[in-house]
N, C-alpha and C positions, 0 to 999 in steps of 0.2 A: 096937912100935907097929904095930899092925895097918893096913894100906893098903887103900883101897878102889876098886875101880874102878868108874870109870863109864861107864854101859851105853848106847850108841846107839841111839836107836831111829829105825826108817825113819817114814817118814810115814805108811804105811798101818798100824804100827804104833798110832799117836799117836791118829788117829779111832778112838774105836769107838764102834758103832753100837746106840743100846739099841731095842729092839724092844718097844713096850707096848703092851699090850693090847686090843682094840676094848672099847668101854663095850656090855655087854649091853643089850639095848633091854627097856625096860620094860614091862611089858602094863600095857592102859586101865585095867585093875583095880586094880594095885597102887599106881599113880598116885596120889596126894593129891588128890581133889578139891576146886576152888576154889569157894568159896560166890557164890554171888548176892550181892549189895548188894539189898535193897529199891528201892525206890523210887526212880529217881536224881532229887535233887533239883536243879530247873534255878534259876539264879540270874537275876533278871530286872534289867537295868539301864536307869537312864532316861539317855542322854546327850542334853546341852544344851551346845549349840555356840553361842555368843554373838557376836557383829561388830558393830564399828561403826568411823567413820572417826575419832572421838575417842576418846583414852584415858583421859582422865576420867570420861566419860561410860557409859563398859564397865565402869569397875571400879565404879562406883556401880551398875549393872543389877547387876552380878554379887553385889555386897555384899547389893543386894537380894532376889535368888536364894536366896544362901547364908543368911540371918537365916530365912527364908521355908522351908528345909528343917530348918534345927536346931529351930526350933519347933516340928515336926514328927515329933523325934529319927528322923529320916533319913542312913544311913549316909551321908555324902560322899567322893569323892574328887576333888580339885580345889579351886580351881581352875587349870587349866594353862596358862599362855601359849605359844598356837601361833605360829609363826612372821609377821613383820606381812609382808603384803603388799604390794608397793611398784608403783606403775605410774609408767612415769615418761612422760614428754611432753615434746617439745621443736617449738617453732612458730617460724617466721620473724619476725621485728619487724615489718618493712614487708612490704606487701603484693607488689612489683614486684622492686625491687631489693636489693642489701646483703644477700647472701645469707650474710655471715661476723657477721649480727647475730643472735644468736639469744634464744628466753629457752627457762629450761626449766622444766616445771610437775613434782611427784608429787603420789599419792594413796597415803595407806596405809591401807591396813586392817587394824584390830588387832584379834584374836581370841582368845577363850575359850574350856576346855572343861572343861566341870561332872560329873561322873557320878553318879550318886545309884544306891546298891544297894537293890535290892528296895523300890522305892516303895508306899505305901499309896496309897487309893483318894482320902484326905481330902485328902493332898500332892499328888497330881496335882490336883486341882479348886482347890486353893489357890494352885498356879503357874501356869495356867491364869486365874484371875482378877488376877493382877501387872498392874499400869499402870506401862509401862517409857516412857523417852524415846523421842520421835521418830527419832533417828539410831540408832537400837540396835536389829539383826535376831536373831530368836532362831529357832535347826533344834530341835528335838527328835526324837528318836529311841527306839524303842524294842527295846532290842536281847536 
C-alpha cells in the first residue's frame, strides 16, 4: 500500500496572481454603429386634478369625467385617490374664561387624479363644456 504524503504549502505559495490581459481599444471604425430612431415620438398627457370638500360629490364629477372620455375612446388612467387633506381647528367655547373647554373643527379635502394619454381636439372641447357641482375644483394640466 502505497502512502502519500502531504505537501505544505506557505502562503505565498497558495495566492497566485493571474495577470490578464488589457482589452485592446477599438477604432471608431470598427465600432457597430447605432442607428438613429426617426422621429421621437412625444407622448402628450392631459392631467386632471379634481377637489372637493365632499366625497360624494368628487366621485360623481369624476364618474362624470370618466363616461365623458370613454366616449371619446380616450386612453385613461385613473382615477387615483390622492391623499385627503385634513385641516384641523381647535377654538375656545367661551369667549373669557374656561380655558380647559374646548371644541375642535376639521376640514377635508378629498382629491382626484385622472390622466388621459394623447387627448384629441373633440375630448378637450367636450371636458371643457362638463357642468360640474358647485363644491368641486378642477386643475388641468398639460403635460
Amino acid at each position: 500500500m502505497p502512502t502519500t504524503k502531504a505537501i505544505k504549502k506557505t502562503p505565498e505559495e497558495k495566492i497566485s496572481v493571474k495577470k490578464t490581459a488589457k482589452p485592446k481599444a477599438v477604432s471608431k471604425e470598427a465600432a457597430p454603429k447605432k442607428k438613429k430612431s426617426a422621429v421621437k415620438e412625444e407622448i402628450q398627457k392631459l392631467r386632471i386634478r379634481v377637489t372637493a370638500y365632499e366625497h360624494k360629490l368628487l366621485d360623481a364629477s369624476v364618474k362624470q369625467i370618466l363616461d365623458t372620455a370613454l366616449r371619446y375612446n380616450a386612453d385613461l388612467w385613473g382615477p387615483v385617490p390622492l391623499p385627503t387633506e385634513i385641516k384641523k381647528y381647535t377654538v375656545n367655547r367661551s369667549t373669557f374664561v374656561h380655558k380647559d373647554s374646548r371644541e375642535q373643527f376639521e376640514m377635508r379635502t378629498h382629491k382626484r387624479l385622472i390622466d388621459i394619454v394623447n387627448p384629441t381636439p373633440p375630448l378637450i372641447e367636450a371636458l371643457t363644456n362638463l357642468t360640474l357641482p358647485s363644491g368641486v375644483s378642477i386643475d388641468v394640466k398639460m403635460l
